[in-house]
NUZA-298438 format. One line per field, with one value per residue (C-alpha): x, y, z. Coordinates in nm, 4 decimals. Layout:
<nodes>
px <- (X,...) $
py <- (Y,...) $
pz <- (Z,...) $
</nodes>
This chain:
<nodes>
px <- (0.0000,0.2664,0.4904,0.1284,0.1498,0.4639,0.4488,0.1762,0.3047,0.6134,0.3937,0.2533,0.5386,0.6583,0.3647,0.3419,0.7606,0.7231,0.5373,0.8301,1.0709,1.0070,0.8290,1.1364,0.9918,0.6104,0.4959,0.2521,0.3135,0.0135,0.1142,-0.0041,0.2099,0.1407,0.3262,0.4266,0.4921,0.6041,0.5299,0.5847,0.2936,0.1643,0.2006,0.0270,-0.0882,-0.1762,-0.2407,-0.2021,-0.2697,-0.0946,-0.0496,0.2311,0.2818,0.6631,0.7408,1.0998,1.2679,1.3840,1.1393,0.7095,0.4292,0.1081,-0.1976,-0.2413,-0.4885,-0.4584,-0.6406,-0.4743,-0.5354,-0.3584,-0.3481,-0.2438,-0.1226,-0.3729,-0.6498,-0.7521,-0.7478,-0.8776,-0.8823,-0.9033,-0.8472,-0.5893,-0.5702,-0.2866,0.0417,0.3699,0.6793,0.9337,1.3683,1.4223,1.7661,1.7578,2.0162,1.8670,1.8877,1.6439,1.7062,1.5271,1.6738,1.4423,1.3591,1.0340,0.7901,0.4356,0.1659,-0.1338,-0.4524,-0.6593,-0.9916,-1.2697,-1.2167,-0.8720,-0.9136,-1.0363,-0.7315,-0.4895,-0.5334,-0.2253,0.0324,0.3672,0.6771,1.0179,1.0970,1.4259,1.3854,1.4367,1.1942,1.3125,1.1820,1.2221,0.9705,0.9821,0.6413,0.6454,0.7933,0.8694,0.8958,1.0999,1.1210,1.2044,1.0477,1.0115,0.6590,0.5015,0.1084,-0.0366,-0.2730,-0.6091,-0.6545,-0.4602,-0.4448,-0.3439,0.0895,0.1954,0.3323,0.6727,0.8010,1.0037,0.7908,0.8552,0.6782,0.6866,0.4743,0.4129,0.3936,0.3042,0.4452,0.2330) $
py <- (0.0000,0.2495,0.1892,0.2379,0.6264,0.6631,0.5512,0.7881,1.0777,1.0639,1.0471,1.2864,1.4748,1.4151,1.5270,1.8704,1.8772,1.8607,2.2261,2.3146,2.2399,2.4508,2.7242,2.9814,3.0159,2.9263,2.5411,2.6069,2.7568,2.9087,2.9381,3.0718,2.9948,3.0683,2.7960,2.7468,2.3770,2.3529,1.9951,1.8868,2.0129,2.1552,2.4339,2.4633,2.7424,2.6835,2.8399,2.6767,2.7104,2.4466,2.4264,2.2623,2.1692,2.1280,1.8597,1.9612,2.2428,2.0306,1.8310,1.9719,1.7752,1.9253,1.9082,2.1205,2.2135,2.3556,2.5449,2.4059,2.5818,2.3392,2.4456,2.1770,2.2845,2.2925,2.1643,2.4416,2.4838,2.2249,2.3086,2.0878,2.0976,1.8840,1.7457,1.6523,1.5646,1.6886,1.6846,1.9903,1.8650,2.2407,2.3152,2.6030,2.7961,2.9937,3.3185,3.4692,3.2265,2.8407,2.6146,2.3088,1.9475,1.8533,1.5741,1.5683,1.3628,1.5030,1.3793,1.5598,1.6232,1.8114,1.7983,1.8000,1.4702,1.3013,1.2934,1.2439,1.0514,1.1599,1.4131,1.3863,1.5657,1.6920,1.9899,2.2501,2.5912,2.9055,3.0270,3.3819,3.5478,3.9146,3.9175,3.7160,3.4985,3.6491,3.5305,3.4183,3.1286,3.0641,2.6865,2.4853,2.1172,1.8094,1.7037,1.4134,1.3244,0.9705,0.9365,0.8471,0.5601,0.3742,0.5684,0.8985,0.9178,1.0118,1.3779,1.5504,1.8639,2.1249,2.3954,2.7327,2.8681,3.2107,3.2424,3.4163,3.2357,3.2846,3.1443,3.1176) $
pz <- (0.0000,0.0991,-0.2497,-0.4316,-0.2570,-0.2968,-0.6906,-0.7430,-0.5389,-0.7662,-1.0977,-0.9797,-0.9386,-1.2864,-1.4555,-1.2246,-1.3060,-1.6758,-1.7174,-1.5206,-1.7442,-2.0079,-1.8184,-1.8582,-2.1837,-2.2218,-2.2103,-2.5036,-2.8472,-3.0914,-3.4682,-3.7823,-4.0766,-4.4746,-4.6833,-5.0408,-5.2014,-5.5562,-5.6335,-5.9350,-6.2385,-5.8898,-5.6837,-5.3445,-5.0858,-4.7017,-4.4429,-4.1123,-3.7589,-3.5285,-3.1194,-2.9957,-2.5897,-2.4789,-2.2985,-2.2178,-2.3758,-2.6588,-2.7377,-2.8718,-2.9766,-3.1198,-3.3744,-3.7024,-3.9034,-4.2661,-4.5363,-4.8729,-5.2292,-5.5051,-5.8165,-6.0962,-6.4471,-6.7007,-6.4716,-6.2417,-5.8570,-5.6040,-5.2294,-4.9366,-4.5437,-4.2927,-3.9546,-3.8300,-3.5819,-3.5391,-3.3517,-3.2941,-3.2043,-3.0571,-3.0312,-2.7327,-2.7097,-2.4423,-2.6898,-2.9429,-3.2234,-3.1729,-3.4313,-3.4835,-3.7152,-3.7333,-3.8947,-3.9596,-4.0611,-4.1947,-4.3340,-4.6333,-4.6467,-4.8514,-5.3149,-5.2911,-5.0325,-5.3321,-5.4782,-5.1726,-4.8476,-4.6897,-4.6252,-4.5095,-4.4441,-4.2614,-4.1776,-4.0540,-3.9878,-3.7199,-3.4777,-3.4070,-3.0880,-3.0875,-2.8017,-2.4753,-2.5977,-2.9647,-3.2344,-3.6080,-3.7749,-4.0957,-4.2235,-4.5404,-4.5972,-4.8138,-4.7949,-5.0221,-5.0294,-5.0954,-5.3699,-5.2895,-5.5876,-5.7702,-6.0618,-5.8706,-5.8258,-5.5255,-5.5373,-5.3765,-5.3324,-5.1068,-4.9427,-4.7941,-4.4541,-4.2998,-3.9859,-3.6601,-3.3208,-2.9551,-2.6318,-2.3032) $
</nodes>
């Protein structure tokens, strides 16, 4: 009976700690970010807005959700929405710049769903905080979407995202 308190006073303990750990700087993170992906005969627009929880200072988890605009050569424009996951590898250095890799998974909904299930990616960018809990984010990515049938390729490409963020 005691180690039963005594294992749940220190899980308890651990969970209260791991706010802690990152609280110098703000435990949660709010983004917007405006993307561009050429893939391909493609190009893409989205806008996204994500929230990310650190767990330590290094290391963020969150969910995203995106507006996408694709427009295909020839063909027209198709747009579409995502839900997703992420992860954040921050690299703190404890000054104004926050050097990071990330991955995501994402999956795609409304016409442009049709065509693709999935989306997928890595990431590497700069998170620039002028501000204490204010900041910027610049990144470059390789993302790659699934095609929903069989007779839909899977697409590739490198994209480019400028976005704003807050800390709290």
């Amino acid at each position: 009976m005691t180690a039963r308190i005594l294992l749940g006073a220190a899980a308890l303990g651990v969970l209260f700690a791991m706010p802690a750990l990152s609280a110098d700087r703000g435990a949660n993170e709010i983004a917007g970010n405006l993307s561009y992906t050429d893939i391909e005969d493609t190009s893409m627009t989205m806008v996204d807005l994500s929230y990310g929880r650190y767990v330590t200072a290094m290391h963020e988890f969150g969910l995203t959700g995106s507006y996408i605009d694709l427009e295909v050569d020839d063909l027209g424009s198709v747009d579409g929405t995502t839900l997703g996951v992420f992860y954040n590898l921050n690299f703190d250095t404890e000054g104004t710049m926050v050097p990071y890799l990330g991955v995501g998974v994402d999956t795609i909904g409304g016409d442009l769903g049709d065509a693709y299930d999935l989306g997928y990616g890595v990431s590497a960018g700069l998170k620039m905080y002028p501000y204490e809990n204010a900041g910027i984010n610049i990144a470059v990515s390789y993302q790659k979407l699934q095609g929903a049938e069989d007779f839909i390729e899977d697409a590739d490409g490198t994209a480019v995202t400028v976005g704003l963020m807050l800390r709290f």
